[in-house]
Every structure is written in structure tokens, then in C-alpha cells.
N, C-alpha and C positions, 0 to 999 in steps of 0.2 A: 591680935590683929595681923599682925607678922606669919603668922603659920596660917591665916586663912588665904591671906594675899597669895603666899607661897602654897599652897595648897591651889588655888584659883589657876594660878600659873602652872600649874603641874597640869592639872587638868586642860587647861588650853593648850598646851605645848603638846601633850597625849592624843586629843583629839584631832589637833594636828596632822602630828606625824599618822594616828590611825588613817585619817583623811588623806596623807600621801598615798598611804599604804594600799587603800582601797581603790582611789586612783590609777596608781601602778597596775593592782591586778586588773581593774578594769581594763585598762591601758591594754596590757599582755593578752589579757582575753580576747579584745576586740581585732588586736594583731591577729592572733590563733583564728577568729574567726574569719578576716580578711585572705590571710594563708592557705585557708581550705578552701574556703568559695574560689578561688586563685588557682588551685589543685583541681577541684571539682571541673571548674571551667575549661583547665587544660585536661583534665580528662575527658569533659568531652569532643573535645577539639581533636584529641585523638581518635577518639571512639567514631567521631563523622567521620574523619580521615580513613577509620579502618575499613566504615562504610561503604565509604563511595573507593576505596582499592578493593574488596569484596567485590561490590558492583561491576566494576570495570573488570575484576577478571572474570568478574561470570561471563559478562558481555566478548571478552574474549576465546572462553571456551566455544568448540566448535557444537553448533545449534545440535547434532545430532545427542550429544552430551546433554546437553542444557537443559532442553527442554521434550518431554516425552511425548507432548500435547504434539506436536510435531510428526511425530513416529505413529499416532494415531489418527493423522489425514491421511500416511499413506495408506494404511490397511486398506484403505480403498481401492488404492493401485495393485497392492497386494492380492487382495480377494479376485480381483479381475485377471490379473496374469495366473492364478491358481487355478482360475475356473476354466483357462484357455491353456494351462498345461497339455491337454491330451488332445492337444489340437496341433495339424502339423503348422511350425510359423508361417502365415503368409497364405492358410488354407482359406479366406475370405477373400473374394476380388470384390472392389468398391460396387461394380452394377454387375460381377458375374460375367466377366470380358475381360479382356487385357487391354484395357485402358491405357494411357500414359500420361505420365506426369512430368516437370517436369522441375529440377534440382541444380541451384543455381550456386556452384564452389563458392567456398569462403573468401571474403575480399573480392570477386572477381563479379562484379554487378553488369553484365552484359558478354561476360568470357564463355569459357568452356560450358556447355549444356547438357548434362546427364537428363538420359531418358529412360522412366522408368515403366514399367508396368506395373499392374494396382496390387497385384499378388503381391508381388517384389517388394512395393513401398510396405505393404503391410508387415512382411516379416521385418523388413527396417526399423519401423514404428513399435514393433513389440521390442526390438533387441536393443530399440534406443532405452524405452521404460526398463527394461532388466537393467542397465548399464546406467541407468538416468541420464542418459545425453540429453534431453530437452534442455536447452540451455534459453536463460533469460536473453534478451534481448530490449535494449530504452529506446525511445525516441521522443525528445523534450516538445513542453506545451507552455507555449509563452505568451507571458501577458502584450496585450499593446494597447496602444503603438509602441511602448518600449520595446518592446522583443525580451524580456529577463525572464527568463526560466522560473517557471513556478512550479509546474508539475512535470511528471515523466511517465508515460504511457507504458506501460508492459506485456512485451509478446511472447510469447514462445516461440524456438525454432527446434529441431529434431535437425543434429548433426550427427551425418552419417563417419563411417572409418579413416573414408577417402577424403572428407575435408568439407563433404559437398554440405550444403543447409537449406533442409527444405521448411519453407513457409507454410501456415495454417491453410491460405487459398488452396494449397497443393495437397497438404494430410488430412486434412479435418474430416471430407467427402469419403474418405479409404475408412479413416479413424470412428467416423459415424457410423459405419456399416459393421463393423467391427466390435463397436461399443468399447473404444475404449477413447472416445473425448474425455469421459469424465478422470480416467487414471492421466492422460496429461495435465488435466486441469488443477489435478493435486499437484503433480512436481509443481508445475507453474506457482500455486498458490502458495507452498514453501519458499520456495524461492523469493516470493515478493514478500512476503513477512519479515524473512530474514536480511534481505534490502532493508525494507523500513526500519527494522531494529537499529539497523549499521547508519543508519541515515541520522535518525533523533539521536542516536549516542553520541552522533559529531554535531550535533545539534545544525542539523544542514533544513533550513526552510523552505524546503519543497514539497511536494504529496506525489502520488504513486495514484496510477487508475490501473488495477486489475482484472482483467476480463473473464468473467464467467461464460461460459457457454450453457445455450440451451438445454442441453444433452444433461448437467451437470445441474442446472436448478431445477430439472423436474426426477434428477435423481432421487427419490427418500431419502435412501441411504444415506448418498453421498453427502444430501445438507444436512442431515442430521447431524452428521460426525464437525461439518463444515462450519455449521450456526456455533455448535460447543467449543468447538476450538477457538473461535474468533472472539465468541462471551471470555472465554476463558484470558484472550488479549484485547481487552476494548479498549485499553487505551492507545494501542495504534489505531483508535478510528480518526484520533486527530487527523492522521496524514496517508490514513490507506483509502480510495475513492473504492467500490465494486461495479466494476461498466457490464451492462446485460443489452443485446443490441436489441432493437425496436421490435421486431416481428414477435417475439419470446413473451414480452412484455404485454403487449397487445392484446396476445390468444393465450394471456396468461389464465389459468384456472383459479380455482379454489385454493390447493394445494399453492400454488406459483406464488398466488399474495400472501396466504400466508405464512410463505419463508420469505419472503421480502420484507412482511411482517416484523416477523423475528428478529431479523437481520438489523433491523432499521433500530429495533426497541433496545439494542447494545452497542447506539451509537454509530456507524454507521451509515455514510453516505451513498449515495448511488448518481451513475452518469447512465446516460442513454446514447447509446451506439449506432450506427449505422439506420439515418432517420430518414426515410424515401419522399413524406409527407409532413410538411410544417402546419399543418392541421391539426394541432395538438392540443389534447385536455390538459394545460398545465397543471390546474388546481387538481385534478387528480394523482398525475405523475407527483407533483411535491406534497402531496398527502403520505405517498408510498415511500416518499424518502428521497428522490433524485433532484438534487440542484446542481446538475450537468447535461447540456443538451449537445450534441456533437453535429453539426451537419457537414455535409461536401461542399465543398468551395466554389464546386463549378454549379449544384442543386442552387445554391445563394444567390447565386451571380444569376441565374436563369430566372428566379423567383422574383427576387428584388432590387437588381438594374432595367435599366432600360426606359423605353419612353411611355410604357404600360404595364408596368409591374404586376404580376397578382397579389405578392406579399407586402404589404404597410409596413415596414422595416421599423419605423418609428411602434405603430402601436404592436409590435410583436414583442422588441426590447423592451416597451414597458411594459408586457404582462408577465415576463422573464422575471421582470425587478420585482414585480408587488410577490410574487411567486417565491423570491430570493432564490431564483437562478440565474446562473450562469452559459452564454452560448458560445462554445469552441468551435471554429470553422476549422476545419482538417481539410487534409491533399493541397496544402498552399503552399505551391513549387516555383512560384516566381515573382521577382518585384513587381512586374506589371498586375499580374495578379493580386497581391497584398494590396497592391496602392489603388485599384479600385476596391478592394475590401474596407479600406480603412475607411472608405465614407458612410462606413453602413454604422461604424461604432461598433463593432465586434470585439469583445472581451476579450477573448483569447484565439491565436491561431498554432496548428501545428499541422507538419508538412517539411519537405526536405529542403523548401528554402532556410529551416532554423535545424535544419539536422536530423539525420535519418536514422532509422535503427541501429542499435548499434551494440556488441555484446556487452554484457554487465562489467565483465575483465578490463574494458576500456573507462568504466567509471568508477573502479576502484582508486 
């Protein structure tokens, strides 16, 4: 009885201690497996971290590096100064006259007046694309009645040697005859890409409206390479707008809609520019893509003040809303101005009372 008991007891105290013992390992295992998943975790915590310093120094390498997609909207500008090689510069005059234009120095808004003639402007124009002086130029678009910056308009200007900066009013007419709107409208369009890049990486909450010209959407070529590049980046459609002004639109063809088309189906918003008649097929325009209507300040004021208005201001903004568009009043240069606008309920305004054009170098 004594050596069974003792025997009982052997066996208890054995399974025991086994039972520590597998304890322990489990113990140690469970550590071990705690420790890796702990490892793992901080590996990837690294791994994000090497991510997003990859990312950011992509984002700081300069665009021409970066990105090739880039190098293949100029071809466009390229093909056209190639084709105009064995042309003497400046051998086009705008109507075949020496016209004049005229070119307003830098910072100097009412100064010195450089006068040019249309030959002249033209070799300017070409030596600006060889040299890429087309330089960006913002002028913000604010919401109200707050007035806070939402959007930022984008122009181009053609700065000459001497300093001087000619406006689109003043090149476009030279540049049309010429055929080369659509090679500015490539720097141009680089140029605002590479804004918005710089914009979302600082994660800045504003959008960009870029201007296309006529010249340039009824290019083939040109939207060809244009549609693919922008598929190529759609996800700057969050915060890029494309503005095409009214008339373009209008006498658009077959062709015109469907690269608006296209455009639209990689996300993709569109504004309507320079609008002479508030007689608009909304439901059509916002079929195409545009939830931006831009009118003049002073066309508004004519339409829809007064003691007999033509325009029902009330039922215009609600067919806007069912539409989900948006109406920007531009050329708004004064408070008195503004503050009869404000009773119409006007979405957004822009105009030199909230800030005028102004180079990109100033909003870096």
C-alpha cells in the first residue's frame, strides 16, 4: 500500500512539474510570438515611413525628372516650333499689317507702355515657347459672402527680356494666326499640373480652373496626347476644374463632344467661360460634365437688378442647384459692386476686389 501511495505521489508530482513545464513553454512561445508580431508591426511602421520619405522625395524631385508623361504634352509644342523651324521668326503678322499691341512691364499696372507690332509680337511669342517664358500667373475665386479662397484661376502670360508681360487679350489674336495657341496651352497645362501636385502634397484645400482654348480642343492631336495624359493622372481631377469658354462649346461638333466626352469619363470637371447669354441648356451642359458657370458682373447686374429684370435670379439659381452647379460672378472690382451682388445669392465671386493676377513665384 505504501509503494502505491508513493508511486501515486510520484506520478502527481511528475505531472505536475510536466504541467509547469509545458506551461513555461507555452509561456515562452506565446512571448516569441508576442515579440514578432511586435517586430513585424515595427516593421511595418518602418516600411510606411520609408513609403511615404520615397513619396515625398519623388514629390520633390523636379517634374521634368519625375514624370515623362509630362515630356509627352510638350511634343506638341515641339512638333509645332519644328514645323516652324524654316520659317523666318515673326514671318506671320496677326491680319498681314503691322498691327500693334500693346505690353504692360512687370509690377507696373498703368506704367511704362511698350508698343508692339504683330510681326514683332510673333517672333516674341515663338522665343518665349523656345525659352518657355510663358509663365503661370493665379487670381483666387471666393466663396461668399465669406470671401475664403476656394479656387484659383489660371493664366498664362508670355514674359518678354525687358521685363515687359503680355496678356492673352494681347497674344492669342498673333498666336491664332500663327497656330501656335495650342503649343502655349501645353506649357500652360504643365504648369497647372505641377501646381496641383505641389498643392495636395501640402494638402492645401483649394482647386485650380485651367483654361483650354478653342484652338487646342478642336486640336486631334493635341487632345489626343491631352485626354492620355490626364487619364494617365486622374486623380488630380479632385482639385483640377478644365474651363472652355462659351462660344467653343456651343459650335462644338461631333469631335468637340466627344473629347469632352472622354475627358469627363476620367473624372474630370469642367467650368464654362466667358458666357454672353444666361439662356442656357443646363441639363445639357451638366450631362457634358460642367458644374461651373462663370458670368460678368456687370451682364448680372443688367439681367437681374432693377425694377424689371429679364433674369428670375431665384428660378436660375435653382435650376443651377438641381443641375449641381455652381455660378461664379467675375470682374467684381468693388464693394459697392459686391454688395449689390450679394443679394442675388451668388456662390462664388472673383475679380480684383479679392485679388488680381498674380505670378505663381508669389504663391510659392
Amino acid at each position: 500500500m505504501v509503494l502505491v501511495l508513493l508511486a501515486g505521489i510520484f506520478i502527481s508530482w511528475h505531472i505536475a512539474v510536466a504541467g509547469r513545464l509545458a506551461a513555461g513553454r507555452a509561456e515562452r512561445r506565446l512571448r516569441e510570438v508576442v515579440r514578432r508580431v511586435a517586430l513585424l508591426q515595427e516593421e511595418a511602421e518602418l516600411a510606411r515611413a520609408e513609403v511615404d520619405t520615397l513619396r515625398n522625395r519623388l514629390d520633390d524631385l523636379p517634374d521634368a525628372e519625375r514624370l515623362s508623361g509630362e515630356l509627352k504634352v510638350l511634343q506638341g509644342l515641339l512638333k509645332q516650333l519644328a514645323e516652324r523651324k524654316d520659317q523666318p521668326a515673326g514671318a506671320i503678322a496677326a491680319n498681314g499689317k503691322a498691327d500693334t499691341v500693346v505690353a504692360v512691364p512687370t509690377g507696373a499696372r498703368g506704367g511704362q507702355v511698350v508698343m508692339m507690332e504683330s510681326g514683332e509680337l510673333l517672333a516674341a511669342i515663338e522665343q518665349a515657347l523656345r525659352d518657355e517664358a510663358v509663365e503661370l500667373y493665379l487670381q483666387p475665386v471666393v466663396s461668399l459672402p465669406q470671401r475664403k479662397r476656394r479656387f484659383y484661376e489660371c493664366f498664362s502670360r508670355i514674359v518678354l527680356p525687358n521685363g515687359s508681360v503680355i496678356t492673352p487679350e494681347q497674344y492669342i489674336p498673333v498666336a491664332e494666326q500663327a497656330g501656335l495657341v495650342a503649343a502655349i496651352d501645353n506649357l500652360l497645362l504643365v504648369r497647372c499640373v505641377q501646381l496641383v501636385r505641389r498643392a495636395r502634397r501640402d494638402h492645401l484645400e483649394v482647386g485650380f480652373f485651367c483654361n483650354i482654348s478653342n484652338a487646342s480642343l478642336t486640336d486631334v492631336d493635341f487632345f489626343q496626347d491631352f485626354i492620355a495624359f490626364m487619364a494617365e493622372n486622374r486623380q488630380l481631377a479632385e482639385t483640377l476644374v478644365f474651363e472652355f469658354d462659351y462660344a467653343s462649346i456651343a459650335a462644338g461638333d461631333y469631335i468637340t463632344r466627344m473629347n469632352l466626352q472622354r475627358l469627363r469619363g476620367v473624372g474630370y470637371r469642367f467650368s464654362l467661360d466667358q458666357v454672353h447669354d444666361l439662356d442656357l441648356d443646363l441639363e445639357e451642359l451638366s450631362r457634358q460634365g460642367f458644374r461651373y458657370v462663370k458670368v460678368n458682373a456687370h451682364l448680372l447686374h443688367e439681367m437681374a437688378r432693377g425694377d424689371d429684370p429679364v433674369l428670375d435670379m431665384r428660378s436660375f439659381k435653382g435650376a443651377l442647384d438641381r443641375y449641381a452647379m455652381d455660378l461664379i460672378v467675375e470682374k467684381i472690382e468693388s464693394e459697392d459692386m459686391l454688395l449689390d451682388l450679394l443679394e442675388l445669392k451668388v456662390d462664388f465671386g472673383q475679380g480684383y476686389l479679392f485679388g488680381e493676377p498674380r505670378p505663381l513665384v508669389d504663391k510659392q
